[in-house]
N, C-alpha and C positions, 0 to 999 in steps of 0.2 A: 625264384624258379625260372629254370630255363622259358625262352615261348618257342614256338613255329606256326607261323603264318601259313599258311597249304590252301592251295587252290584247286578244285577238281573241275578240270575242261575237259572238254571232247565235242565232236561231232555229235548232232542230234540225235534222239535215240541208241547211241552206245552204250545207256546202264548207271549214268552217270549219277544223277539221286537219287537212283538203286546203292549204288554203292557207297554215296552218303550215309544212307537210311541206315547200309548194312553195318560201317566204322559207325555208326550214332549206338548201335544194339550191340556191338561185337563188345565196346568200352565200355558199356554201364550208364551210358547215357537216356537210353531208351528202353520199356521195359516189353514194347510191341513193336517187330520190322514195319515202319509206313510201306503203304505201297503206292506206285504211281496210279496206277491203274484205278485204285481207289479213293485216291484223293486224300490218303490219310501220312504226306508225309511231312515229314520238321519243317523244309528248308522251304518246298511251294507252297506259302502263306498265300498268297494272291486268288480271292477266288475262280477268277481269269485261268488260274494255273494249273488249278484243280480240274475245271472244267476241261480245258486242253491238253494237260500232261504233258506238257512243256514249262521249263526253266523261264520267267522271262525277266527277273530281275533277281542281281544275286544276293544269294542270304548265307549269313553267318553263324556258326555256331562254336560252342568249347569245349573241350573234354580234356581227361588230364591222361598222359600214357607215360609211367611209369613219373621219373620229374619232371616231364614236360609237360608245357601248356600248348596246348594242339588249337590254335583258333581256324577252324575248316570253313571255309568258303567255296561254295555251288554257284557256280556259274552257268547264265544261259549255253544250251549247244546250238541253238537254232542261227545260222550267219545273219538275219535278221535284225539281230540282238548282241552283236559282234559289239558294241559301244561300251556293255556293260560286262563284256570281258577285258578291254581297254582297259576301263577307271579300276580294275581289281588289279592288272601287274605290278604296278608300282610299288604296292603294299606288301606283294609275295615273299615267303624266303624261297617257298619249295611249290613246287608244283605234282598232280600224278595227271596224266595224260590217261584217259579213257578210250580204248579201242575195240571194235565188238570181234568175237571171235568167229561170228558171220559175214557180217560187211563186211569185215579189215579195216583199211584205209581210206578215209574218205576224204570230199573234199578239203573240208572246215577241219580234217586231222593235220593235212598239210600246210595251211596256215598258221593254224596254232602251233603247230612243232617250230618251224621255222623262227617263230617268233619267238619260241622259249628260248631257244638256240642264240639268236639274237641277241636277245636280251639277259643273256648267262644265268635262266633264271632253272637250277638244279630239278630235273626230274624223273620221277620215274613213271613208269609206262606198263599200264595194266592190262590188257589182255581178255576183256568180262564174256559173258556170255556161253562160256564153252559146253554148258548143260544142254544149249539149243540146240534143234535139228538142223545141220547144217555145217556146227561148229567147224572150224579148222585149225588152231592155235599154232600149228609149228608152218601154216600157210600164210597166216596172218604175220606172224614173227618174218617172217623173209622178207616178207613185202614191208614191215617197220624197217628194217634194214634197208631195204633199197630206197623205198622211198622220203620214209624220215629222220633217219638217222645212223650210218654205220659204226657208230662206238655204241652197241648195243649187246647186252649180254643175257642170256635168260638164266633166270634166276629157278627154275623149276621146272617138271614137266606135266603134263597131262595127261591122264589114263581116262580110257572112254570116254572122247569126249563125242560131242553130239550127242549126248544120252542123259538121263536124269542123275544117272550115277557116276557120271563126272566126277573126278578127284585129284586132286593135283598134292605133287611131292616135290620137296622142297631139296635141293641141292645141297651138299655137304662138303667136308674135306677127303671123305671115303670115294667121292665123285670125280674120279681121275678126269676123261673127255674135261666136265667142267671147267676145273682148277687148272687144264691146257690149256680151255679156251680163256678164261680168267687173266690165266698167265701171259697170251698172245698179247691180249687187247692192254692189259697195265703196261708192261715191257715196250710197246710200241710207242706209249705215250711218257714213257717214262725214263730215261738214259739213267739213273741212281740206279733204277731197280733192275734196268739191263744188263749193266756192268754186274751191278753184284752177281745175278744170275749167272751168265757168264762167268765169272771166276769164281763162284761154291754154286752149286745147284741148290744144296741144300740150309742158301742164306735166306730163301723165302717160302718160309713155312707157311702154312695156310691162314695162319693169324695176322702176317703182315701183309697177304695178298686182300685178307678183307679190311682190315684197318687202310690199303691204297685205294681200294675199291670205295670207299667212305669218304676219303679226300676226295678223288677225283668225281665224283658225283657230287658232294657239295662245290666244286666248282664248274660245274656241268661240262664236264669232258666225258662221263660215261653215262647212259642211261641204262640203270638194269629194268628189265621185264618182269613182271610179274603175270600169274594167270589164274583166272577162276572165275567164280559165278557169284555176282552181290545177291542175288536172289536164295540161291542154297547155301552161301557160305563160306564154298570149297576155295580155297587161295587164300583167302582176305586174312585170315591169322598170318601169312607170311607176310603177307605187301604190309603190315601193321606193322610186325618185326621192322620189316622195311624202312617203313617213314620215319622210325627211333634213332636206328641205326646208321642209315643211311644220308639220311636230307640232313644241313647244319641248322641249329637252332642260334636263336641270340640270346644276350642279357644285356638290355641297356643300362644304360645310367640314369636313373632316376634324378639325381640332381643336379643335373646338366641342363642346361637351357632348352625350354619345350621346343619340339621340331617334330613337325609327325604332315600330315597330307589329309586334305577332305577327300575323300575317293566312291561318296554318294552322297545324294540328298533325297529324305524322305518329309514327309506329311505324316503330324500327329492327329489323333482324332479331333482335336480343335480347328485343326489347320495348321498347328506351327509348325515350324522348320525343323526338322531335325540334321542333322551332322554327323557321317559317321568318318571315323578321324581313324587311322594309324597311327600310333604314336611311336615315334625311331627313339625319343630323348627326351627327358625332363618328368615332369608329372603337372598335372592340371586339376584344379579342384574345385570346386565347387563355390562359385563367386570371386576367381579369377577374372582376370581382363586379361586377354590374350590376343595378340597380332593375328590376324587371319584376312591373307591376301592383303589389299590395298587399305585395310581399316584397321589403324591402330591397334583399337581395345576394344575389343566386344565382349560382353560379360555372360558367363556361364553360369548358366539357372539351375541344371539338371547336370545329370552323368549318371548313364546306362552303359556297365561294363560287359561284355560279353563274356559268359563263364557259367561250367556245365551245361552246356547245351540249351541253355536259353540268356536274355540280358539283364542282368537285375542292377537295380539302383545301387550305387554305391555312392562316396564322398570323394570320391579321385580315381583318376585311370593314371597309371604310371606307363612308364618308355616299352616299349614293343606290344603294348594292348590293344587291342579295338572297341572303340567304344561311341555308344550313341551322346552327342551333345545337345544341348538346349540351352536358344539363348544369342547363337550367330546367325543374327537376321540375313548380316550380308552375304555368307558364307557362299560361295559356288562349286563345287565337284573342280577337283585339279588345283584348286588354292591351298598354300602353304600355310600351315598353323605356326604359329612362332620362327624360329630361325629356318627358312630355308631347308629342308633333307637334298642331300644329293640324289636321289630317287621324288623329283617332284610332283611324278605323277601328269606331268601336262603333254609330255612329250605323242606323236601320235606312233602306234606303234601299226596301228591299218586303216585301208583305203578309207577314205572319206566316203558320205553318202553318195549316191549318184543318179540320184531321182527324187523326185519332189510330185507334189499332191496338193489344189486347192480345196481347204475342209471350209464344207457349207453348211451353217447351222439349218437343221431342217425346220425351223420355227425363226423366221427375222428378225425375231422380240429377243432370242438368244444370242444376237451378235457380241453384243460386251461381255455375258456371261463365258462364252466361248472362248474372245480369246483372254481372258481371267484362267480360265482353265488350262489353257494350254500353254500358258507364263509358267502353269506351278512344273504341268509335265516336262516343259524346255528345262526348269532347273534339275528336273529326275534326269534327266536326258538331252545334253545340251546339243548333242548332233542334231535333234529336231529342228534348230536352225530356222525358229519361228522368225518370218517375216510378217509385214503387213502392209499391203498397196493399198496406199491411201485416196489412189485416182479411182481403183477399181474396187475398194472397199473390199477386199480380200485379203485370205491368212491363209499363208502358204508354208508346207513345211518338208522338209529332207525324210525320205526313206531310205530302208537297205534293201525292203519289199516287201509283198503284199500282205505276210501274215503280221507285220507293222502296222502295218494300214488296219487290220482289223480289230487289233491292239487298243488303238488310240482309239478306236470308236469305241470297242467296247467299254474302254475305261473311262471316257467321256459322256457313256450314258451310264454306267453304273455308281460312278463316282461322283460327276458331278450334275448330274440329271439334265443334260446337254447333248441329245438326237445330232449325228450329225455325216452328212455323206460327203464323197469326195468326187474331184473331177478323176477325168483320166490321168492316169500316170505318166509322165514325161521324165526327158532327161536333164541331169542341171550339166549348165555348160560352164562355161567358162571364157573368158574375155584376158588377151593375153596382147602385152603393147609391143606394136611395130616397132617402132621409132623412140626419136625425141621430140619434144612438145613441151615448148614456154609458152605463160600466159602470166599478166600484170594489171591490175586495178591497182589502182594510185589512188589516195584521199583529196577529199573533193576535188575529183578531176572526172566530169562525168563521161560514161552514166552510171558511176557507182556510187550508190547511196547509203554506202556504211561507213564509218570514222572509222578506216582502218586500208592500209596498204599490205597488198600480199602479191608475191610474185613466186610463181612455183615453177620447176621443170619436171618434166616426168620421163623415164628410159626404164627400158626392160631389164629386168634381172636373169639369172639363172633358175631355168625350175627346179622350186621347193625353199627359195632363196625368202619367201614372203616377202612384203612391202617393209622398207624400209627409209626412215625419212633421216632427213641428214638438215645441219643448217651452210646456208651459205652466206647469210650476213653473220655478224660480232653477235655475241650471245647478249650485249650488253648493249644493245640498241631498242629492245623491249625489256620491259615487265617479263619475266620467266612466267605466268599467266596466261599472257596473251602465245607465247608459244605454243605453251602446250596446251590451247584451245585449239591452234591451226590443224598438229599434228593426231591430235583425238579426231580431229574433224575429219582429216586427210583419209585416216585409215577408217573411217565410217562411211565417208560418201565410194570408195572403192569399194562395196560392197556394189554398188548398183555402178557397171561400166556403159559406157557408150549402148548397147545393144541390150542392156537389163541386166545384166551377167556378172556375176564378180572378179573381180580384178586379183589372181591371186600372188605375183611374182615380178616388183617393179620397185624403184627405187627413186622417190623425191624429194626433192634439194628445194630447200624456199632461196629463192633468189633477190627476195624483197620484201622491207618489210620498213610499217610506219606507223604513227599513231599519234594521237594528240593526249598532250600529260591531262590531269585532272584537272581540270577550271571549275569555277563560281564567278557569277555574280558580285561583282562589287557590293558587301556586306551581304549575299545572298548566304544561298546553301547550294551542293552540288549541280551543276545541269549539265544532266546529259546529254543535250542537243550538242552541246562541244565537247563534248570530252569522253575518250574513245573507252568500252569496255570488249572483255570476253565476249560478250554477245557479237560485236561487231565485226569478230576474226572468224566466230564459227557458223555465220551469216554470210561471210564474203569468200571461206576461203571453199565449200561447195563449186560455185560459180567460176571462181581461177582452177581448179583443177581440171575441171569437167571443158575448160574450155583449151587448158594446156593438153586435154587429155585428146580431145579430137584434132589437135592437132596432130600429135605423135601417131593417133590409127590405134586400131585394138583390130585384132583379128579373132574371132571365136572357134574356141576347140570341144573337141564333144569326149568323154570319157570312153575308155577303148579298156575289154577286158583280156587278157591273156583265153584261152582255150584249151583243155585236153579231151581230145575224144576218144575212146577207148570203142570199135565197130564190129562186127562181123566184115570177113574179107567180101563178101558177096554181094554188100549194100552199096560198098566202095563209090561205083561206078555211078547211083542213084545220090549219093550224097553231094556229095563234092560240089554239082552243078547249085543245089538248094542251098548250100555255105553261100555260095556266090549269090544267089539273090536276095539271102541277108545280109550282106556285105559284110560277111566275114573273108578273110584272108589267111588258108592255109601254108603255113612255113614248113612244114615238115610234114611227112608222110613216113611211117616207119610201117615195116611187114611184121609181127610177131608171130608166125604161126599160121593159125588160121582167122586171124584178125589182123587190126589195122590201130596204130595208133596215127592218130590226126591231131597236128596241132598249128596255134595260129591265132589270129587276134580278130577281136567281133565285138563293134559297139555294143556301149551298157546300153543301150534301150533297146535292143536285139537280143538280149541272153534269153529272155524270159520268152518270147516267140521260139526261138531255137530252141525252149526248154520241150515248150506244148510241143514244136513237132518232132521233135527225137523218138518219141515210142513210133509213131508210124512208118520214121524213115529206117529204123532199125529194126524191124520186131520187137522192140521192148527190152533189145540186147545190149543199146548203146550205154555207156555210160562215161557224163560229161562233169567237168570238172571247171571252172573259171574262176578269175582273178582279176580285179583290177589291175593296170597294167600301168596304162598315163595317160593324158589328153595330147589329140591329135587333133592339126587343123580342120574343121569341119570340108565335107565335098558338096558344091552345090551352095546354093542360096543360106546365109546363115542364119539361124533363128533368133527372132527375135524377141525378149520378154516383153521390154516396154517398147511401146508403139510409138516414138517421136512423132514420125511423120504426121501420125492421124491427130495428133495433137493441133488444138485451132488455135492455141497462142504461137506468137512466133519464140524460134530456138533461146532468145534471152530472153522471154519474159518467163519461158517455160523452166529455163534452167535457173534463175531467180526466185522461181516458188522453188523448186527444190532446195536450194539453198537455205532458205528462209525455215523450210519444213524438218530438215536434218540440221540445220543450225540448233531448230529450237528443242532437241530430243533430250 
């Protein structure tokens, strides 16, 4: 049987596990519509979810439509929870875009489109809502058009809408306008179908304009529209037709070499690990040993297949399935299961975190339990980017914002019975090298006191280029070992730069390197007092880098988001100065009417201030839009995490416990 992978995004509150709920009841899946409002739907399992009415980890489920296997996946709307939209593309074949027929276009709509686009990943584009007071659907369509996408076509229209009796009709071959507009947008993408056109009019019947319509969306060059209401119903038997017809399905090869992507990680009631895996290729069953990521063979206990609308245990998941594993201790979100997929899932497709939080157990006796817990949440969600300062006895971790923040609390006391508050919000920076910067310890030649030689250089790369390490002695002058302790080491101590910041975009060359072979004792047994191990490279090679590194300089940059403001003309004149003493910087200035579009760039630790004062500076009329953008040299004094100076060892004794401390990790 054929599958299709389908993912339902959108912006927060556009209807979106509405319209889950509704394809879960429209197929046979469900025998009552959940509702969000009540907390009674499939896909928000989380009690967190329930309570809130938001998406905030996504859930899976199956149904069968016609010979396909439909496995639909709900994803968070909230940008909060943008991570766990990330680890779901990889897996996609098709996507539908959720857009409200009141809002329109929203921020978090413009990201996600763009990225489907990006990403070639086939979608179509829904339209919900139109029963609301307010609705607009052929207002809303103009604006998908301008703003997300122009190879867009609607696939039906709306009668009364705004109203409860909402209804929408479906487009035919009887539908002249259409099948011209149809005809426009194929023919423009298409020189085959132009020329025919062109010499017979009547070489494309209405059967082959929807059989191009079909290609060209399964390789996302058109997006059709659909419209209706998840809550009444009205639309979704089309957009159903739709997702059949429309989006491509796969058939792997089951006997092909397993290849598939972790793309979550859950908690079983025990505590164990769960895995949930796409698989592109092969089949896995039950007491296999399978490669996943950097570990050989891990062996598979369990298999929970995803089908009819819930997971039930099976003895194998075969190629294009999803399914729960048990069993991969070591398994991480973005690790490859057997050979490599060319869709690995690791790649980032949005902005990094760019703000962080120190969580303080409100009970001191809960320090280790704390961060025990927030090890399991880092593996749900590796953006959380848990650190821990070992001078300050702090755990520190990555936001997108604040309703994250209340996330992890909440699920830190519900979950693991772990109280726990946070400091103030700040921004993460970034630390970016000047120059170049050599540094050499040589074996016993003090004052280094590891049995081991490293000599590194450090220069800047291009942004987004990551760290990248290189050799510049003969590969054959160490143990392969002791290398790739340096270079583990290399890319761990970059985390923490000169000023506490991480090092994102540089490139180092060992320029030296030595060691003493393995000796004994004359009829002894090994002694390590002469004779050099791994410990000794990733002990020493902290210290040469941090000191190659101050040579070269790091300058720190602060994350900078793009802006659209959408104003009334009249506030104009009131606004502008109040940008300026958030230090945003307006680029553009456009007149539409009787408003203002303003756009421009305005630190990430400023969006959320500019958020608060927007209603006052507007009437309640502005509406703002922002993007991470890139990091920009900071102005002014640079921030610093860790505090050298206040430190009462001097600079090498200080930079030798560090060594010693991330040597020993």
């Amino acid at each position: 049987m054929k599958t299709l992978n389908l993912g339902i995004l959108a912006h927060v509150d556009a209807g979106k596990t509405s319209l889950t709920e509704r394809l879960l009841h429209d197929v046979g899946v469900t025998d009552q519509l959940g509702r969000v409002d009540a907390g009674s739907t499939q896909t928000d399992t989380l009690a967190l979810e329930r309570q809130r009415g938001i998406t905030i980890r996504s859930a899976v489920v199956s149904f069968v439509l016609d010979d396909v296997t439909v496995n639909l996946i709900d994803t968070p709307g909230h940008p909060d929870f943008i991570a766990e939209v990330e680890r779901v593309l990889g897996v996609l074949d098709g996507a539908v875009l959720v857009v409200s027929a009141v809002e329109g276009v929203q921020p978090q709509t413009r990201v996600l489109m763009r990225t489907l686009r990006r990403l070639r990943i086939p979608t179509l584009i829904f339209i919900n809502k139109v029963d609301r007071a307010g609705a607009d659907p052929e207002r809303v369509f103009q604006a998908v058009a301008e703003k997300l996408t122009p190879t867009v076509v609607a696939m039906g229209a709306v009668a009364m809408p705004g109203t409860r009796g909402a209804h929408c009709t479906t487009y035919g071959p009887t539908d002249l306008a259409f099948t011209d507009r149809l005809l426009d947008l194929l023919t423009g993408q298409d020189d085959v179908l132009l020329a025919d056109w062109v010499a017979d009019t009547s070489s494309l019947p209405y059967s082959r304009l929807r059989a191009a319509l079909a290609t060209r969306t399964g390789r996302a060059l058109v997006q059709p529209v659909y419209a209706g209401s998840a809550i009444t119903g009205a639309g979704v038997d089309a957009l159903i037709a739709g997702i059949t017809e429309l989006l491509p399905t796969v058939q792997g090869d089951a006997d092909a070499p397993v290849s598939g992507t972790v793309f979550a990680i859950e908690r079983g009631p025990a505590g164990e690990k769960i895995a949930l895996v796409r698989l592109f290729a092969g089949t896995i069953r039950i007491r296999d040993r399978v490669r996943v990521g950097a570990v050989d063979a891990e062996l598979v206990t369990a298999v929970r297949v995803v089908a009819h609308g819930a997971d039930v245990m099976a003895s194998a998941v075969e190629a294009n399935h999803i399914a729960r594993l048990w069993g991969l201790k070591h398994a991480r979100i973005g690790d490859p299961v057997g050979v490599p997929p060319e869709r690995a899932g690791t790649d980032r497709h949005f902005a990094p975190p760019t703000l962080e939080t120190v969580v303080v157990p409100t009970r001191p006796a809960d320090r280790v339990a704390l961060h025990a817990a927030l090890i399991q949440l880092a593996e749900q969600d590796p953006l959380i980017n848990l650190r821990q300062d070992d001078r300050q006895h702090e755990i520190t971790v990555s936001l997108y914002g604040e309703v994250q923040k209340e996330v992890i609390q909440a699920t830190l006391a519900d979950d693991f019975g772990v109280g726990v508050t946070f400091r103030e919000t700040s921004t993460v920076h970034v630390e970016r090298v000047c120059g170049v910067g050599e540094a050499v310890e040589v074996i016993a030649v003090a004052p280094n006191p590891f049995l081991a030689t490293v000599g590194l250089r450090i220069a800047p790369a291009p942004t987004g280029a990551g760290v990248t390490f290189r050799l510049g002695v003969e590969l054959g002058s160490m143990p392969p070992a002791f290398f790739t302790a340096v270079e583990e080491t290399v890319r761990r101590t970059l985390r923490q730069g000169l000023h506490g910041w991480q090092v994102p975009d540089c490139e180092v060359t060992m320029t030296h390197a030595g060691y003493w072979a393995r000796q004994s004792h004359s009829h002894g047994t090994f002694d390590k007092s002469m004779s050099s191990t791994a410990g000794d490279f990733r002990n020493l090679t902290p210290l040469v880098l941090m000191a190659a590194l101050a040579r070269a300089g790091t300058r720190v940059h602060e994350p900078v988001h793009r802006f659209r403001l959408e104003v009334p003309g009249d506030v104009l004149g009131t606004l502008l100065p109040a940008l300026t003493r958030l230090d945003a910087v307006p680029t553009d200035t456009t007149g539409q009417g009787a408003s203002y579009l303003v756009q421009g760039e305005i630190p990430a630790g400023l969006v959320h201030a500019l958020e608060r004062r927007l209603p006052a500076l507007t009437r309640g009329e502005g509406v703002l839009e922002t993007e991470f953008d890139c990091y920009r040299p900071v102005r002014g004094p640079a921030p610093v995490r860790t505090r050298w100076d206040n430190n009462p060892l001097d600079r090498r004794e200080y930079l030798l416990a560090v060594a010693r401390r991330v040597g020993g990790r």
